[in-house]
Short mmCIF file of the C-alpha atoms (twelve columns), coordinates in Angstrom:
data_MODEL
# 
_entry.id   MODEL 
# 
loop_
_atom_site.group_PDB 
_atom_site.id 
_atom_site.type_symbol 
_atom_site.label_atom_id 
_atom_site.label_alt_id 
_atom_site.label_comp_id 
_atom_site.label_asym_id 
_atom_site.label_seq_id 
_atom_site.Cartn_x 
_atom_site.Cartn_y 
_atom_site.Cartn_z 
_atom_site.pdbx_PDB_model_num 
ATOM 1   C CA . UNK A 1   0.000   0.000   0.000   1 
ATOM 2   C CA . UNK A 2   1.585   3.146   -0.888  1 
ATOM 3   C CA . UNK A 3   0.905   4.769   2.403   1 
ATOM 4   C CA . UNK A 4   2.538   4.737   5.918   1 
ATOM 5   C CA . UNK A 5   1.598   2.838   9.127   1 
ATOM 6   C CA . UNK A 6   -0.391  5.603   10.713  1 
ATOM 7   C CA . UNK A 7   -2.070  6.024   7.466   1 
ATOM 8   C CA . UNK A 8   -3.181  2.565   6.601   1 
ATOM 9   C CA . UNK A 9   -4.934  2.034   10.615  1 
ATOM 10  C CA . UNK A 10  -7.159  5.502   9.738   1 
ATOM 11  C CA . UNK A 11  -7.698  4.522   6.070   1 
ATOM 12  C CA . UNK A 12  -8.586  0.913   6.209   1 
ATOM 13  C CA . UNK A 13  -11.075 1.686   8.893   1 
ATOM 14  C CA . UNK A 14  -12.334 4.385   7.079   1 
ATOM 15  C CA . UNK A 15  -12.513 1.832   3.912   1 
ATOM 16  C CA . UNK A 16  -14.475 -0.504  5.835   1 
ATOM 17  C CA . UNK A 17  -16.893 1.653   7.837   1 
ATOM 18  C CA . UNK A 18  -18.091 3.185   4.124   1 
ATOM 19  C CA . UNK A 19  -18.396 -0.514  2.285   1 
ATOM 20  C CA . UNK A 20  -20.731 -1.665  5.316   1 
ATOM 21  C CA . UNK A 21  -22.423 1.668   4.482   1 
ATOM 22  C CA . UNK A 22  -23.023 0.880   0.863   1 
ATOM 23  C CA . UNK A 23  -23.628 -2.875  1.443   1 
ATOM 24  C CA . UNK A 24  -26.415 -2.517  3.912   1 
ATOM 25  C CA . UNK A 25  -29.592 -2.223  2.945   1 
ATOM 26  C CA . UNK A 26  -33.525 -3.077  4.411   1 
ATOM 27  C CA . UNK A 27  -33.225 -6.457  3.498   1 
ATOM 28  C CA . UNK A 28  -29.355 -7.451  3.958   1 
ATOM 29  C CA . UNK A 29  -26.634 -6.263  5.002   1 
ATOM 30  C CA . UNK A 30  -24.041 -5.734  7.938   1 
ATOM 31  C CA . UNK A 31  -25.007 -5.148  11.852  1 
ATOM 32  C CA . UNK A 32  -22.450 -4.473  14.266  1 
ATOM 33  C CA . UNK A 33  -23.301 -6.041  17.457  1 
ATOM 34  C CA . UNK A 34  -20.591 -5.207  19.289  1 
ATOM 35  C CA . UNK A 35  -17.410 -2.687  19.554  1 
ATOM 36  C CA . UNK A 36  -15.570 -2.573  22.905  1 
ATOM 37  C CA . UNK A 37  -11.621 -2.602  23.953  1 
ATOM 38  C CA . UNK A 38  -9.854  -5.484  24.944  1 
ATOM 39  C CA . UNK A 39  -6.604  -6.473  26.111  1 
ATOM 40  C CA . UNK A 40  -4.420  -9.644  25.215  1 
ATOM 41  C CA . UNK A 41  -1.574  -11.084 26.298  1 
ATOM 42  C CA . UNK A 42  -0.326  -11.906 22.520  1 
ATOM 43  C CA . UNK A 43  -2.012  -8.801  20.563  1 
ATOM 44  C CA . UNK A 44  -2.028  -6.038  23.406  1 
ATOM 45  C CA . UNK A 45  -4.348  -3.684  23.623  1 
ATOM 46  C CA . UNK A 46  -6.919  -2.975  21.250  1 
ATOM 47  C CA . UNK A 47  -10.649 -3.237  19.841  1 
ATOM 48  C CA . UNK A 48  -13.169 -5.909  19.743  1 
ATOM 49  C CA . UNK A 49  -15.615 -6.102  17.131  1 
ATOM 50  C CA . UNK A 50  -18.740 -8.729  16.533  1 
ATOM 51  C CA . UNK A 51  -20.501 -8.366  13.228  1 
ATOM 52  C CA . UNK A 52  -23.658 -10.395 11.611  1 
ATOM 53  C CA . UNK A 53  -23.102 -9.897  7.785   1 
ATOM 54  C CA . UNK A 54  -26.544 -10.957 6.344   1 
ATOM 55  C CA . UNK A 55  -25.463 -11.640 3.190   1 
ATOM 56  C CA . UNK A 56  -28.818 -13.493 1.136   1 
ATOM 57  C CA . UNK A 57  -27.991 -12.079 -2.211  1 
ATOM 58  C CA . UNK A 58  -24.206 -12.921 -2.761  1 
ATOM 59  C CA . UNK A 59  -24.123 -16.767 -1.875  1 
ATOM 60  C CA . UNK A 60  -23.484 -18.822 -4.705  1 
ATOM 61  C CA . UNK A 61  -26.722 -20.976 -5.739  1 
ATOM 62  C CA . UNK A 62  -25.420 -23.641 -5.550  1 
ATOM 63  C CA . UNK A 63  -25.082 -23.147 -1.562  1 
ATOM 64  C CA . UNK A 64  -28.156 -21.875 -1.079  1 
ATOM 65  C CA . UNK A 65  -30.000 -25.081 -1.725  1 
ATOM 66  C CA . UNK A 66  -28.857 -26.605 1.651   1 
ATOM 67  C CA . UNK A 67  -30.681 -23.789 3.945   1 
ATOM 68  C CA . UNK A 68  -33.247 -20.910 3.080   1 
ATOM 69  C CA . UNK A 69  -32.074 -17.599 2.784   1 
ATOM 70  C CA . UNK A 70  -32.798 -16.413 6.019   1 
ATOM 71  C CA . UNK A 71  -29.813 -18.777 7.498   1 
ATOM 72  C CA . UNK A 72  -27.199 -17.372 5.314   1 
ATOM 73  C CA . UNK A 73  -25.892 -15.087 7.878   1 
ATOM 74  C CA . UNK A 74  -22.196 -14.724 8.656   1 
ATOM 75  C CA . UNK A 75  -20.974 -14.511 12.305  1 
ATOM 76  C CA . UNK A 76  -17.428 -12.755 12.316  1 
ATOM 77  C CA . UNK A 77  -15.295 -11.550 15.839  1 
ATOM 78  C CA . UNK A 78  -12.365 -9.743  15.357  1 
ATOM 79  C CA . UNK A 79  -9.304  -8.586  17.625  1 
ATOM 80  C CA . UNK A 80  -7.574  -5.634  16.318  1 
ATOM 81  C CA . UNK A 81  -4.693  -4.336  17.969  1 
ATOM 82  C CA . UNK A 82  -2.682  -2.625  15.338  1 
ATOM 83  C CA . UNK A 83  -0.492  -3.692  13.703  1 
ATOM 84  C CA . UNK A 84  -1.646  -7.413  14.437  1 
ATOM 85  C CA . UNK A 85  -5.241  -8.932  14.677  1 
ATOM 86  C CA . UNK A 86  -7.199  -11.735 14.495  1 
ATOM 87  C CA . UNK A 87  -10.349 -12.308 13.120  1 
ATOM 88  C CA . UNK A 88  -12.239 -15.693 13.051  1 
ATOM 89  C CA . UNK A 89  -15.755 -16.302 10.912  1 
ATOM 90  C CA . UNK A 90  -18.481 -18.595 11.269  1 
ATOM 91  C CA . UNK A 91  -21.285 -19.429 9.539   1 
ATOM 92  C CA . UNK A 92  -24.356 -21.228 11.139  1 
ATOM 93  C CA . UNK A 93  -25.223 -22.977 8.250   1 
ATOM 94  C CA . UNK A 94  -21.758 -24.522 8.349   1 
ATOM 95  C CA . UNK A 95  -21.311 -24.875 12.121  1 
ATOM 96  C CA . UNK A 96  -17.972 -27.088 11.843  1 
ATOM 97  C CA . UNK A 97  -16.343 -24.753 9.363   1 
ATOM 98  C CA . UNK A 98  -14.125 -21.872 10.924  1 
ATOM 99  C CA . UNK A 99  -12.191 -19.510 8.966   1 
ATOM 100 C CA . UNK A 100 -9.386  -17.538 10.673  1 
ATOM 101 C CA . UNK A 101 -7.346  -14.791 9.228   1 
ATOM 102 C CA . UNK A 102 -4.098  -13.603 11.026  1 
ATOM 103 C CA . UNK A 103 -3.133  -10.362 10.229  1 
ATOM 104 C CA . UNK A 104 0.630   -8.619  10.867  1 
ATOM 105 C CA . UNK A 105 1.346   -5.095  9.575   1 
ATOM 106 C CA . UNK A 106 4.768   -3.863  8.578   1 
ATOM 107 C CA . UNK A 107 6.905   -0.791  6.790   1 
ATOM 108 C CA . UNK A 108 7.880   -2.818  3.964   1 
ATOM 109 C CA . UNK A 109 7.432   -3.320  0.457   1 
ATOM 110 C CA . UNK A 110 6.172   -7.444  1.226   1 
ATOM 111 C CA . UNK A 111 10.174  -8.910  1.288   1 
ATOM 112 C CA . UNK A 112 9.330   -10.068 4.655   1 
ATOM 113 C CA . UNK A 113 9.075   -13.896 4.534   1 
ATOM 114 C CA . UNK A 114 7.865   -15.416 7.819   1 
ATOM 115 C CA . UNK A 115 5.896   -12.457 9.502   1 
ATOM 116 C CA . UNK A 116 3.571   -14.775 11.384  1 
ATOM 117 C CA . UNK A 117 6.232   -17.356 12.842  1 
ATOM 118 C CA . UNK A 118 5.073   -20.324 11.474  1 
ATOM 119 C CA . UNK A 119 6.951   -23.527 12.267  1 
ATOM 120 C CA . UNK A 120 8.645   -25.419 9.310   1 
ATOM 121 C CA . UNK A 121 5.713   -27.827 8.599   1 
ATOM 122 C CA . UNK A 122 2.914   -24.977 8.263   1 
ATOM 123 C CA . UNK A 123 5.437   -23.122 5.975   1 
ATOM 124 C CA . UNK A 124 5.774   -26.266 3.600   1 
ATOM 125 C CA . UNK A 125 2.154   -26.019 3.809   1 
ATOM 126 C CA . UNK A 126 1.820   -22.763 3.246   1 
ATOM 127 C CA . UNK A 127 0.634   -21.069 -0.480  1 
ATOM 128 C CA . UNK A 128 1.796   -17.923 -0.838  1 
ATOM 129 C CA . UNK A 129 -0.298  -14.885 -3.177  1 
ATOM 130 C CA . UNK A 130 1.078   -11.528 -3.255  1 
ATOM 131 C CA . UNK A 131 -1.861  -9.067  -4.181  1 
ATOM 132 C CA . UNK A 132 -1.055  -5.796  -6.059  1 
ATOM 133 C CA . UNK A 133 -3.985  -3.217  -5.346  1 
ATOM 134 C CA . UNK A 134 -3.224  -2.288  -9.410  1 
ATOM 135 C CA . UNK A 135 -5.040  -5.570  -10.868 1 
ATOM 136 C CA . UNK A 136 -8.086  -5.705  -11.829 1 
ATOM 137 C CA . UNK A 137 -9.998  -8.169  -10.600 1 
ATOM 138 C CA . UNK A 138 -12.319 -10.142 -13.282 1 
ATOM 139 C CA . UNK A 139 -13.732 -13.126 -11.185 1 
ATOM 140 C CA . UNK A 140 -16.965 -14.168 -9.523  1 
ATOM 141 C CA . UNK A 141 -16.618 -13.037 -6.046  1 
ATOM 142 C CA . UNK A 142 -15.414 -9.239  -7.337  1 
ATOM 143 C CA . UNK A 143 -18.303 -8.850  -9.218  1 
ATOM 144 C CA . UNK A 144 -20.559 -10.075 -6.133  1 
ATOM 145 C CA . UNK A 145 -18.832 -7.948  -3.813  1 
ATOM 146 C CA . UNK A 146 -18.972 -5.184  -6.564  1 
ATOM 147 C CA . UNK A 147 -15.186 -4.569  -7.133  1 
ATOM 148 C CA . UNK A 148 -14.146 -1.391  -7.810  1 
ATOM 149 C CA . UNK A 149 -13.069 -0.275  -11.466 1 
ATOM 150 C CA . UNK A 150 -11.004 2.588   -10.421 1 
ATOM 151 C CA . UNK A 151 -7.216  2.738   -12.744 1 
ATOM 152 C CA . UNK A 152 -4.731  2.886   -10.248 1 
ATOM 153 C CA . UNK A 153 -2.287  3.226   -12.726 1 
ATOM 154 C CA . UNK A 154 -3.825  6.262   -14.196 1 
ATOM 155 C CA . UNK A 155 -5.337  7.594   -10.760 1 
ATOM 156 C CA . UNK A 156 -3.788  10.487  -8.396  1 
ATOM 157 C CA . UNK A 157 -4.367  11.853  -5.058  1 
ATOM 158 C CA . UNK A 158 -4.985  15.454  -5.132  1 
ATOM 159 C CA . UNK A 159 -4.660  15.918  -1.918  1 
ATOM 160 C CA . UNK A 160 -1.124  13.563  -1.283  1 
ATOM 161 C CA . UNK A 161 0.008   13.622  -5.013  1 
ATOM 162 C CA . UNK A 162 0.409   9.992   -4.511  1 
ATOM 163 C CA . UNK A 163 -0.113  7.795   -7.843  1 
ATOM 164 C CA . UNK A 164 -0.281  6.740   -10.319 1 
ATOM 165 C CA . UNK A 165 0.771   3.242   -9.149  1 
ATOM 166 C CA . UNK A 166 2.903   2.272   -12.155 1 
ATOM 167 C CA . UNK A 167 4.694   -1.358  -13.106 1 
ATOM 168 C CA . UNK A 168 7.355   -1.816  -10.110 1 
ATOM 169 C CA . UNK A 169 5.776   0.878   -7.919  1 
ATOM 170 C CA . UNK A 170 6.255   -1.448  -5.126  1 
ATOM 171 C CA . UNK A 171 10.053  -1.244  -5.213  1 
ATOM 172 C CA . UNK A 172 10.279  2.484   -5.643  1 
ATOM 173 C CA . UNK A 173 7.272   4.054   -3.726  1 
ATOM 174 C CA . UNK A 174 7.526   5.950   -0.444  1 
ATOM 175 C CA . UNK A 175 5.965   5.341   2.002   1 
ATOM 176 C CA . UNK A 176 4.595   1.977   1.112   1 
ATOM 177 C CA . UNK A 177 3.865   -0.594  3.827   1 
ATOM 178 C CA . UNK A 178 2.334   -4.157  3.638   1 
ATOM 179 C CA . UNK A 179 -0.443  -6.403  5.158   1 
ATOM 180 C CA . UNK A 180 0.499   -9.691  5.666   1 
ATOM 181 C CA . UNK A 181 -2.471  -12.151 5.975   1 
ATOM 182 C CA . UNK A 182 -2.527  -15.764 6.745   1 
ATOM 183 C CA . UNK A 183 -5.568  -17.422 6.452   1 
ATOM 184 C CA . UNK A 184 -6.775  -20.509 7.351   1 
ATOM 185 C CA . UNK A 185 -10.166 -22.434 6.398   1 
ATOM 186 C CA . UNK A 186 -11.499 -25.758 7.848   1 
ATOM 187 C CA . UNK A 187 -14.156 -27.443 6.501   1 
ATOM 188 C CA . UNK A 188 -14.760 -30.795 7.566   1 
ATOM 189 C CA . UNK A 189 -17.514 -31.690 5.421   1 
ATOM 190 C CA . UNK A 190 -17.458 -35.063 3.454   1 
ATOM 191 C CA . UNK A 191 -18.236 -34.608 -0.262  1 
ATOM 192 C CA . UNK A 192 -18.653 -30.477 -0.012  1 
ATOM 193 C CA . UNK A 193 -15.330 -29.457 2.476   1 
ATOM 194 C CA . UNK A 194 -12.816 -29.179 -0.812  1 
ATOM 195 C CA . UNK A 195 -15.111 -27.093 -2.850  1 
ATOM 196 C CA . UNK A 196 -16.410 -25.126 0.019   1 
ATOM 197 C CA . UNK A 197 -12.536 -24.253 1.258   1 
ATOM 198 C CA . UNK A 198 -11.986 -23.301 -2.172  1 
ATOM 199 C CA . UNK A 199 -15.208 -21.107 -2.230  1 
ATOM 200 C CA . UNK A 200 -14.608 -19.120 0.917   1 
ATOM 201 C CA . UNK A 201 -10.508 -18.531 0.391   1 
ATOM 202 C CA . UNK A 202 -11.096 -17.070 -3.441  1 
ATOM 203 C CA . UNK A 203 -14.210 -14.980 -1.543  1 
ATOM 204 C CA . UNK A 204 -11.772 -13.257 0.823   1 
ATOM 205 C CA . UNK A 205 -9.272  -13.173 -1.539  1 
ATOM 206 C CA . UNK A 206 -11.269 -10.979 -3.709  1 
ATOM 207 C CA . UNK A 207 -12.339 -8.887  -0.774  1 
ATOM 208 C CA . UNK A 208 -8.854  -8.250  0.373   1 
ATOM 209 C CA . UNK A 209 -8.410  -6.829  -3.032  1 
ATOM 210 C CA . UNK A 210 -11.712 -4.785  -3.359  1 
ATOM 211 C CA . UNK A 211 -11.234 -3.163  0.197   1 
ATOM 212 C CA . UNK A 212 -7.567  -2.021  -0.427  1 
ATOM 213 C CA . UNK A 213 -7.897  -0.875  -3.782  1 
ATOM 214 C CA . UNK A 214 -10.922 1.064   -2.557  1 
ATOM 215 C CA . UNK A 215 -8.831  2.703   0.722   1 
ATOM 216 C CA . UNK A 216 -6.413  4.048   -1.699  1 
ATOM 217 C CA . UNK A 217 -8.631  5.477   -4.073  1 
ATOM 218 C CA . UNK A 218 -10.968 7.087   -0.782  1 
ATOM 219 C CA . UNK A 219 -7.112  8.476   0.158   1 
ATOM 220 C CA . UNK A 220 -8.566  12.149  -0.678  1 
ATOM 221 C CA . UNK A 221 -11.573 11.280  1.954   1 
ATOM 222 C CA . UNK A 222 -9.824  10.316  4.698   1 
ATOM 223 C CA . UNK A 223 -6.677  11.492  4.842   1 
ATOM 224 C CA . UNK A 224 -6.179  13.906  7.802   1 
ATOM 225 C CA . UNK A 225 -8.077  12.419  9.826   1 
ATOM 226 C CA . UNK A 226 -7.181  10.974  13.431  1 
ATOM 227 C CA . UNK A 227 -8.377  7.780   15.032  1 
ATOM 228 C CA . UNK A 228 -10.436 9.778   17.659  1 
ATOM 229 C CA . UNK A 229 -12.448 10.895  14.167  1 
ATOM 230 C CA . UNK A 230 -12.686 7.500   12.845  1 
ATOM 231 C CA . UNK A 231 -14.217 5.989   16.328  1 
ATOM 232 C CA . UNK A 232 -16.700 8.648   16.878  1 
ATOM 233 C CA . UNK A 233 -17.361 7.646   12.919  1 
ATOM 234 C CA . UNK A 234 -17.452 4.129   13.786  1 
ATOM 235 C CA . UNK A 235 -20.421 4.244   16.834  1 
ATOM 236 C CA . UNK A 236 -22.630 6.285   14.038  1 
ATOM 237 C CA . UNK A 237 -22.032 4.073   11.358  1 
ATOM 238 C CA . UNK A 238 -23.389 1.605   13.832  1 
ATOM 239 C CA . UNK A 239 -25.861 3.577   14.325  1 
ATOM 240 C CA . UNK A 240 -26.943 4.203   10.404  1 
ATOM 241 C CA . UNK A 241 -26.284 0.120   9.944   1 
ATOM 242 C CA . UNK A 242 -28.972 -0.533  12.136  1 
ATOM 243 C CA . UNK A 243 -31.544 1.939   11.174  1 
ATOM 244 C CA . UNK A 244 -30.809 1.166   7.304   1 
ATOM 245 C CA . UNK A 245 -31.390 -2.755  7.862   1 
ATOM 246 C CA . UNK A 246 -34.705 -1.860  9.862   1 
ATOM 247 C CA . UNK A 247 -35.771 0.761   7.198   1 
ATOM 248 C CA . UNK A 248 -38.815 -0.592  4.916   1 
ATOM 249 C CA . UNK A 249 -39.391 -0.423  1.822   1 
ATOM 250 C CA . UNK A 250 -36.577 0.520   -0.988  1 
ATOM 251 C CA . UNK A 251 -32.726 -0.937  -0.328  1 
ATOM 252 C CA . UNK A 252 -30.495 1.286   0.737   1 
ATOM 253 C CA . UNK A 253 -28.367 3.133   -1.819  1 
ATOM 254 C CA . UNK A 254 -25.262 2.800   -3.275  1 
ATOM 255 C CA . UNK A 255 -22.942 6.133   -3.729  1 
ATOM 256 C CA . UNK A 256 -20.723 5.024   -7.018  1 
ATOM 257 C CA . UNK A 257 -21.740 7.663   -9.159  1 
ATOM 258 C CA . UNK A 258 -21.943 10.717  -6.921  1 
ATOM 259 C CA . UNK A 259 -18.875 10.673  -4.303  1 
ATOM 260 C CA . UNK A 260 -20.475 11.303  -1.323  1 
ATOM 261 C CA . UNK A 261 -18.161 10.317  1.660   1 
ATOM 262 C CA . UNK A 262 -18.864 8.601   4.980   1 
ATOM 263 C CA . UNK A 263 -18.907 11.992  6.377   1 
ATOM 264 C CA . UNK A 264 -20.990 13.045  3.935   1 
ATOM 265 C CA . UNK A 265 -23.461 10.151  4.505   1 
ATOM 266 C CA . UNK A 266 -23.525 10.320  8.206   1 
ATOM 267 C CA . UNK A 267 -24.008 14.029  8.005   1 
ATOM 268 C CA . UNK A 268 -26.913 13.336  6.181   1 
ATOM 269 C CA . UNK A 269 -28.474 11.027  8.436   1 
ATOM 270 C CA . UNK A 270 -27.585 12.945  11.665  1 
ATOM 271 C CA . UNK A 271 -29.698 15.666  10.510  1 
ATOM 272 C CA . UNK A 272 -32.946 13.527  10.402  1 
ATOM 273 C CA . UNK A 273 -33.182 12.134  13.627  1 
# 
């Protein structure tokens, strides 16, 4: 990411709190449940988040025939204590699946080789993907997630004159930093577990790619801010989750054609309660 450490913690949350936004609707959508600190022994201190992501409309058909829509709903916890976290999903409709993603942030350009300690036997195991946030993304899960189709090689921050991100701008940009995320999906299911593993990794794989490219290109929205901003931000958002998902009637809208921000949106739905 061509950003720095402070940057990426303010951005990414940023980045997520407006996809929930535009994902959430009357009928599906994402509810935050909870949001409190914690403190660990092995991450420090940090946040704790609980999330239901009701997500009806982008399961694959041929997964909805084992449960009706109305069980599709996605438990995830997460323990962020930047620059590490942890976040582990379930799925009812699955309930001996578990998918865990370990996450390790550092100043580099991705040489780092064996961020998360693993012992020799999980890195024999391991597959390694580097994702540049310059590709653009042509396969199922992007278009379900709605990818965005923002040039990164053409695009340029006004406000950082950062970009364009052109060939090799890994090796030459400053600041960059990288995510490093290791996940792991069990799914002990006889007949289904291969293809469902399969399923679920290219799913998040396609969402790692969607949400970065997307907190670059939102660089003008949120840059400047602090982290005080982005948790006040964070408890309305919850706030404007819940009341969209309750709201009859139409879905909630989706901002791609007339760049309203977060701030923007929660502005606009401070000023009607």
């Amino acid at each position: 990411m061509p950003m720095s450490m402070e940057e990426y913690e303010i951005g990414l949350s940023y980045t997520i709190m407006k996809m929930e936004q535009q994902n959430t609707n009357s009928k599906e959508g994402i509810e935050v449940l909870q949001q409190v600190p914690f403190e660990d022994e092995k991450l420090g201190k940090g946040q704790f988040t609980s999330k239901l992501y009701h997500l009806q409309s982008k399961i694959p058909s041929w997964m909805k025939g084992f449960a009706p829509a109305s069980a599709l709903t996605v438990h995830e916890d997460s323990w962020c204590a930047f620059p590490k976290s942890r976040t582990v999903i379930k799925c009812p409709l699955f309930s001996k699946c578990s998918l865990t993603i370990d996450t390790v942030t550092r100043p580099d350009n991705g040489c780092s080789e064996n961020v998360h300690n693993l012992t020799s036997e999980q890195l024999a195991a391991r597959e390694v993907e580097i994702i540049d946030i310059t590709s653009m993304p042509r396969d199922y899960w992007s278009k379900v997630i709605g990818a965005p189709n923002v040039d990164l090689t053409t695009f340029k921050s006004q406000r950082t004159e950062r970009g364009p991100l052109l060939k090799g701008w890994m090796d030459s940009c400053v600041p960059v930093m990288t995510t490093y995320k290791l996940v792991i999906m069990d799914a002990p299911i006889w007949g289904l577990g291969e293809r469902l593993e399969d399923c679920i990794i290219a799913g998040e794989r396609a969402l790692f790619l969607a949400c970065h490219r997307l907190c670059f290109a939102w660089i003008d929205e949120w840059y400047g801010m602090t982290m005080e901003q982005i948790r006040e931000m964070e408890r309305q958002t919850d706030m404007l989750l819940k009341k969209t998902l309750k709201k009859p009637g139409k879905a909630g809208s989706k901002h791609e054609g007339n760049r309203r921000t977060l701030k923007d949106e929660i502005v606009a739905v401070g000023s009607c309660t």
